[in-house]
Backbone as ProteinMPNN parsed JSONL, in Angstrom:
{"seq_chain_A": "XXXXXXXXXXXXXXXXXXXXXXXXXXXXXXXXXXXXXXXXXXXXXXXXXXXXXXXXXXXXXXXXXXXXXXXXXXXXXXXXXXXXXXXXXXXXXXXXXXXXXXXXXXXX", "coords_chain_A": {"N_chain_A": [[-43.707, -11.139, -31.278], [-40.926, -9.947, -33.295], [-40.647, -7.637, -35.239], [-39.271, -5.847, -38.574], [-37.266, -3.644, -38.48], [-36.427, -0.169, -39.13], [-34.583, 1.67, -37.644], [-31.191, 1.293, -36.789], [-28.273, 0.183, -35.247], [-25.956, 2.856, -34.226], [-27.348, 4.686, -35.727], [-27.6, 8.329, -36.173], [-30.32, 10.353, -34.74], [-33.003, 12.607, -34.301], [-34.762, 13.388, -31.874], [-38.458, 13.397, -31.696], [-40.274, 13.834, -29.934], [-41.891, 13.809, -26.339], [-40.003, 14.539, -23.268], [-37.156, 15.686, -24.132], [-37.407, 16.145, -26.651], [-36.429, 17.491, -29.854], [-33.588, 17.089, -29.104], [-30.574, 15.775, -30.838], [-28.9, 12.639, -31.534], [-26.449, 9.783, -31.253], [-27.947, 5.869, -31.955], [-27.506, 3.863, -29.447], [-28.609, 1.299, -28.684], [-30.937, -1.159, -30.042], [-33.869, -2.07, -29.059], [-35.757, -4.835, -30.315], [-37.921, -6.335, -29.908], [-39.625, -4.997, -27.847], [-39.772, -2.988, -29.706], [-37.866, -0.43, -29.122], [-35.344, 2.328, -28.968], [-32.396, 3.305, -27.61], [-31.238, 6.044, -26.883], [-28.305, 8.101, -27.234], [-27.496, 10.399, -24.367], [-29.76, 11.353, -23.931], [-33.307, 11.106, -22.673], [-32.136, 10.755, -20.093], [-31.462, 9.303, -16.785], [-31.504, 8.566, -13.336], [-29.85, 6.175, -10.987], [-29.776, 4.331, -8.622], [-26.904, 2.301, -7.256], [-25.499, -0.495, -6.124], [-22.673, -1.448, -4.066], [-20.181, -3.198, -6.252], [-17.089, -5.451, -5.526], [-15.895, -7.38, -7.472], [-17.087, -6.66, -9.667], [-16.166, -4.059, -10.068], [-17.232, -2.048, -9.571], [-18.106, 0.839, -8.082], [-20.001, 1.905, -6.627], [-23.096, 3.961, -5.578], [-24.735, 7.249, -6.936], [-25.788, 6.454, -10.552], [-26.019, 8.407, -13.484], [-27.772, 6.8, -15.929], [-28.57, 6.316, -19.864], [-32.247, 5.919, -20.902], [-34.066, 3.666, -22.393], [-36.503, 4.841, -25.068], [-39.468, 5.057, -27.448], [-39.779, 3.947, -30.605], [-41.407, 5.115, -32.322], [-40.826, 7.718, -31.675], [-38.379, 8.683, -32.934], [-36.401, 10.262, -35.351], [-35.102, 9.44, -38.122], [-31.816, 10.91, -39.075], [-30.94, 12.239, -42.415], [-28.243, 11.559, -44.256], [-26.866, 13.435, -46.063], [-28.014, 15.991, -46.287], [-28.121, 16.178, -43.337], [-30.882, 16.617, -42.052], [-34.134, 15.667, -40.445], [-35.596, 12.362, -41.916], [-38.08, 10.258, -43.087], [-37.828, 6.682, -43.862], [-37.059, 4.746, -46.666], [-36.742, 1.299, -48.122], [-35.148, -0.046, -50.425], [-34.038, -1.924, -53.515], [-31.661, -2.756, -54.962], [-29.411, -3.396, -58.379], [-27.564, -5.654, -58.102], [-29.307, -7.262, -56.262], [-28.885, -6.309, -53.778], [-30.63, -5.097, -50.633], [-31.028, -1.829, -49.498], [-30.975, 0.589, -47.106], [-32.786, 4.097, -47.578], [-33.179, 7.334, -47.811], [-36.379, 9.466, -47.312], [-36.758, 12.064, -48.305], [-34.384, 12.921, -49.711], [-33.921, 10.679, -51.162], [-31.515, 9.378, -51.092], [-28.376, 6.807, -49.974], [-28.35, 5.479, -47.493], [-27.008, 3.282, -45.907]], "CA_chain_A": [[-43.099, -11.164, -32.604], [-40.618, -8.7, -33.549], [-40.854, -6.594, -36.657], [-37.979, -5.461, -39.341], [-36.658, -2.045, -37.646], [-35.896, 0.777, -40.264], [-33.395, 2.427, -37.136], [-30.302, 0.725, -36.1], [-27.423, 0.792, -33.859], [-25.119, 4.048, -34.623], [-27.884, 5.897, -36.625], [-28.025, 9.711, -36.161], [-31.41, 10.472, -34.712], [-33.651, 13.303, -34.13], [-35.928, 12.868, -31.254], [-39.482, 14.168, -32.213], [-41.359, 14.03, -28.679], [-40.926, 13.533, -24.77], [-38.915, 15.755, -22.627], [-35.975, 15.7, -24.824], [-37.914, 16.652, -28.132], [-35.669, 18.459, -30.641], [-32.658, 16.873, -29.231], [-29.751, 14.765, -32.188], [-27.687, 11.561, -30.601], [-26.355, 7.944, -31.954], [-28.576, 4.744, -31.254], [-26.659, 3.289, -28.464], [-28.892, 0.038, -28.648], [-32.063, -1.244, -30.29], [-34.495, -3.444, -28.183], [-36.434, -4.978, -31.053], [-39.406, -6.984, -29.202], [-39.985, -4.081, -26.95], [-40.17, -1.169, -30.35], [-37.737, 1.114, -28.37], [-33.777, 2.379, -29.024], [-31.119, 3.868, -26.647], [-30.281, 7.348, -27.573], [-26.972, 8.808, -26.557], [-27.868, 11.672, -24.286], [-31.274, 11.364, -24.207], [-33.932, 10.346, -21.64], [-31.128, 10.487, -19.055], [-32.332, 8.503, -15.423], [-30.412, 8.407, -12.249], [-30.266, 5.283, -11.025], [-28.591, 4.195, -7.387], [-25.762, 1.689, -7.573], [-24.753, -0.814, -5.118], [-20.912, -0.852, -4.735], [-19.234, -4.194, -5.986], [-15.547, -5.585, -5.623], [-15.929, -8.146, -8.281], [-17.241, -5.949, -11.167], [-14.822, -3.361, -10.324], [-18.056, -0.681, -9.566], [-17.962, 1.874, -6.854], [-21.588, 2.485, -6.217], [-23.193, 5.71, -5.727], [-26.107, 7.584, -7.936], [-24.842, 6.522, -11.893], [-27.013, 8.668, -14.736], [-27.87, 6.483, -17.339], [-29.732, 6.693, -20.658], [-33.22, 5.103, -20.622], [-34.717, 3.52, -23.767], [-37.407, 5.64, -25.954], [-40.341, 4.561, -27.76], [-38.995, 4.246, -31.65], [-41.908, 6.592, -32.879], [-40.312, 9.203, -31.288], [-37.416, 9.349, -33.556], [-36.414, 10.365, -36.628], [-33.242, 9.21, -38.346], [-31.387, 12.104, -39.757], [-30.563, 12.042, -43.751], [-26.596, 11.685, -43.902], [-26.397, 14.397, -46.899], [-28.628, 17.074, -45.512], [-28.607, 16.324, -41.812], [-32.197, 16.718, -41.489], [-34.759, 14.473, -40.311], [-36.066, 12.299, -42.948], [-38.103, 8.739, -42.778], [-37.011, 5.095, -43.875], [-37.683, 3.452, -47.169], [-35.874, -0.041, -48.443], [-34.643, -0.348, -52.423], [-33.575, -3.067, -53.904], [-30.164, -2.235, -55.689], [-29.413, -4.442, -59.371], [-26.876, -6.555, -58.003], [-30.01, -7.683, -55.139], [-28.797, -5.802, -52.189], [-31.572, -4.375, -50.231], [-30.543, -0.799, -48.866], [-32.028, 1.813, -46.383], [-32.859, 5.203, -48.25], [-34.083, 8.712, -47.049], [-37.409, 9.419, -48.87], [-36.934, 13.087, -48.812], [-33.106, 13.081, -50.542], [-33.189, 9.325, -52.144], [-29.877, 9.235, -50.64], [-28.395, 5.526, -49.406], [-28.16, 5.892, -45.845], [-26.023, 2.343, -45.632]], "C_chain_A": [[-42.36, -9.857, -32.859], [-40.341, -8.62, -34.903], [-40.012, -6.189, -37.051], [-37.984, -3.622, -38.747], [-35.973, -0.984, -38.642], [-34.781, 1.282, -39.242], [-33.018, 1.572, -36.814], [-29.116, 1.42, -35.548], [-26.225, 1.696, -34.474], [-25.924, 4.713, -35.842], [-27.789, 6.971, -36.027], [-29.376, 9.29, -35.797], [-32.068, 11.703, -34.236], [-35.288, 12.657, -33.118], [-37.519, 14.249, -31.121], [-40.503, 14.358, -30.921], [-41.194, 13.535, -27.44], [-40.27, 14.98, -24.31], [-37.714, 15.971, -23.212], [-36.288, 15.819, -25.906], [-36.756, 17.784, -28.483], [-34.138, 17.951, -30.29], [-32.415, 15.936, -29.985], [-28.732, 14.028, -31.02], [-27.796, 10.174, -31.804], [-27.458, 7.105, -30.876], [-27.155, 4.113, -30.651], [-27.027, 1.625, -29.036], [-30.38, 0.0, -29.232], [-32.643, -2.408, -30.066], [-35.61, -4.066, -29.703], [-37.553, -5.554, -30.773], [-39.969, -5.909, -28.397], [-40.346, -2.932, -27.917], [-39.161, -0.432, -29.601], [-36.354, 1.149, -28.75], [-33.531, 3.106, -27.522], [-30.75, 5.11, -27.302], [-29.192, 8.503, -26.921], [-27.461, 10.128, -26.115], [-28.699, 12.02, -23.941], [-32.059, 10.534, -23.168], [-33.285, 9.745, -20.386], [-32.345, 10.125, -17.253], [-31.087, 8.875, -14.175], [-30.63, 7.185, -11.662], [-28.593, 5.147, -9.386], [-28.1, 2.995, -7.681], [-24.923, 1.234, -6.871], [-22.832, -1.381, -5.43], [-20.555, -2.823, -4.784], [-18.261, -4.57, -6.545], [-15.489, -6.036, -6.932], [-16.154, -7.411, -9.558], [-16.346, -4.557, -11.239], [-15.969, -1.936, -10.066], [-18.041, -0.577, -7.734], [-18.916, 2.178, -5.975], [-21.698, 3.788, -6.267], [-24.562, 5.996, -7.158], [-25.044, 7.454, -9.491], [-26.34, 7.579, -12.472], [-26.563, 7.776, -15.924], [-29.358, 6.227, -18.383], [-31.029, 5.787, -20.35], [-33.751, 5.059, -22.261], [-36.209, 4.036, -24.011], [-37.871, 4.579, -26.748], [-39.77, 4.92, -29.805], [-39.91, 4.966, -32.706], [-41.759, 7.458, -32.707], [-38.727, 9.762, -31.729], [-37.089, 9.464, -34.908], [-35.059, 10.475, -37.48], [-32.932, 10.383, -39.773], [-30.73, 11.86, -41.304], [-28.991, 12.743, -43.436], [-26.373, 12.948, -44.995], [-26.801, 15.766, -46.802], [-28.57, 17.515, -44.299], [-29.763, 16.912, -40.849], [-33.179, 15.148, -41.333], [-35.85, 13.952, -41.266], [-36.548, 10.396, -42.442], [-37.391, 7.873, -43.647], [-37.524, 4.42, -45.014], [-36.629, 2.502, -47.583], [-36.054, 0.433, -50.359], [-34.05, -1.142, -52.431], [-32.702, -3.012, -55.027], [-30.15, -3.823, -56.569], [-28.948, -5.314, -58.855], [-28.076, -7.57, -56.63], [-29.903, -7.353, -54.182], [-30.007, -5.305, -51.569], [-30.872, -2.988, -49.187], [-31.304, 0.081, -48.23], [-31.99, 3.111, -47.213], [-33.591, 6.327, -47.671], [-34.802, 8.814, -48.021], [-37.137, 10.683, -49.2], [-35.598, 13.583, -49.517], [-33.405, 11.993, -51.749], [-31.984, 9.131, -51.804], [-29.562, 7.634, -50.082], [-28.044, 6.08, -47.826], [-27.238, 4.829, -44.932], [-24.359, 3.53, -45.439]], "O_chain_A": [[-42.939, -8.781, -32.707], [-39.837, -9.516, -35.58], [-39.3, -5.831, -36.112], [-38.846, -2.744, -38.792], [-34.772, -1.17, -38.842], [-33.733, 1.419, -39.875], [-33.795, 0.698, -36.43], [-28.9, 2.622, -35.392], [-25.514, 1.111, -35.291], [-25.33, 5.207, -36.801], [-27.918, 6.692, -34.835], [-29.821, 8.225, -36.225], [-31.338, 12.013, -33.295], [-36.271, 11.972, -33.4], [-37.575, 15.399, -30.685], [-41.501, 15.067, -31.052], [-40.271, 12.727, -27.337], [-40.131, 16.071, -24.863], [-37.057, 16.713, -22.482], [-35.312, 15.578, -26.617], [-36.302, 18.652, -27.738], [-33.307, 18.328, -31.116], [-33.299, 15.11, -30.209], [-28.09, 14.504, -30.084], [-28.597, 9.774, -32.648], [-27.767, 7.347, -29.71], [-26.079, 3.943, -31.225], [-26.222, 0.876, -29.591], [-31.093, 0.976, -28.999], [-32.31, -3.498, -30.531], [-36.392, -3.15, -29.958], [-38.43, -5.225, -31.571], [-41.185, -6.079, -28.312], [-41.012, -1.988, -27.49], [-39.72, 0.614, -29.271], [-35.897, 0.021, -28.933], [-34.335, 3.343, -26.62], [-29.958, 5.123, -28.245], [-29.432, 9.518, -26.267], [-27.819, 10.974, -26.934], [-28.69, 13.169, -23.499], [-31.63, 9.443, -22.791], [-33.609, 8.723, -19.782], [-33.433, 10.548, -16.865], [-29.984, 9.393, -14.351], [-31.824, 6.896, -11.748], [-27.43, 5.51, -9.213], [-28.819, 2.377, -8.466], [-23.845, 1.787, -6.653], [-22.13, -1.576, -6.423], [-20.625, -3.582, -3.817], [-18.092, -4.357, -7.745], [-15.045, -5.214, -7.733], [-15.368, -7.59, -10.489], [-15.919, -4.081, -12.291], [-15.539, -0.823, -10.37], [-17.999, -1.318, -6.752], [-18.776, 2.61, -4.831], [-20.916, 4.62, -6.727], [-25.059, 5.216, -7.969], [-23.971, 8.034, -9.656], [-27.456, 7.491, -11.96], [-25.556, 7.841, -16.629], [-30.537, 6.049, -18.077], [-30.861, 4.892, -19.522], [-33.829, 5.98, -23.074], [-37.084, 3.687, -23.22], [-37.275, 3.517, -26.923], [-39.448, 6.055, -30.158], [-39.443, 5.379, -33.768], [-42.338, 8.342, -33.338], [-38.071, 10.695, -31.265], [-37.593, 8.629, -35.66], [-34.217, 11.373, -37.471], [-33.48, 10.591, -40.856], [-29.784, 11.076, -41.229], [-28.619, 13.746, -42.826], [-25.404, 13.601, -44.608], [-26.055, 16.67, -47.179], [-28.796, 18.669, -43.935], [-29.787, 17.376, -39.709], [-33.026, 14.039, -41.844], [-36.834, 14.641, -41.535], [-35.872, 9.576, -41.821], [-36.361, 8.284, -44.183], [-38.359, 3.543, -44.793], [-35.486, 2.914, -47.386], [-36.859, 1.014, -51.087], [-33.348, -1.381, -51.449], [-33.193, -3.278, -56.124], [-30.519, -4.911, -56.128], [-29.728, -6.266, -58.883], [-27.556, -8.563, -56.121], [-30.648, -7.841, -53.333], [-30.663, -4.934, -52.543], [-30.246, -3.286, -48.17], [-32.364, 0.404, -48.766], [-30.852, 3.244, -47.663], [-34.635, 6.124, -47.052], [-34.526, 8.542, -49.19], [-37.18, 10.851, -50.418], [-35.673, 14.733, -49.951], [-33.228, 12.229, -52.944], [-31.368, 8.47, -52.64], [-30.596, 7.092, -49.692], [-27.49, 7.097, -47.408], [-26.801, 5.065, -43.806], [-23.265, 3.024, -45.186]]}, "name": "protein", "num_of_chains": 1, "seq": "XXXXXXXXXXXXXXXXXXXXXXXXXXXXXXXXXXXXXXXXXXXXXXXXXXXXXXXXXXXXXXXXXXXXXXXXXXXXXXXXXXXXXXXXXXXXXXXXXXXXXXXXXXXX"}
């Protein structure tokens, strides 16, 4: 069963633990049954890479990112640019919007 996800794809994030603690990147991608994002930059892999015609790839060692566990990040408040958690409000007209708790800021 997957669960409503306070981070999505092109948040700012602050990663809080791992070998890459303290580093800021965009969500690339967010696996939602698995809990985990993609963070630009972050949790870099090397990964070998057989060569083919058809997809137009070369082969050879590629680095690419590896998906993180989504307690280990912390989406950055757009008016401060610090790291701040995730609550929902429910705006008059019925919208439901993401909000930083430690500004109140909309984060849509």
């Amino acid at each position: 069963m997957a669960t409503r996800m306070k981070v999505r794809k092109n948040d700012q994030v602050l990663v809080t633990a791992g070998r890459d603690k303290g580093k800021r990147g965009r969500v690339i991608e967010v696996q939602t049954k698995k809990r985990r994002v993609v963070v630009e930059g972050v949790n870099v892999a090397k990964k070998a890479v057989k060569p083919n015609r058809q997809r137009g790839i070369s082969g050879g060692i590629v680095e690419r990112e590896s998906p993180i566990d989504i307690s280990n990040v912390l989406v950055l408040d757009p008016s401060s640019r610090k790291p701040t958690r995730i609550g929902f409000q429910v705006l008059q007209d019925g919208r439901k919007v993401r909000i930083a708790r430690k500004t109140g800021a909309s984060i849509e």
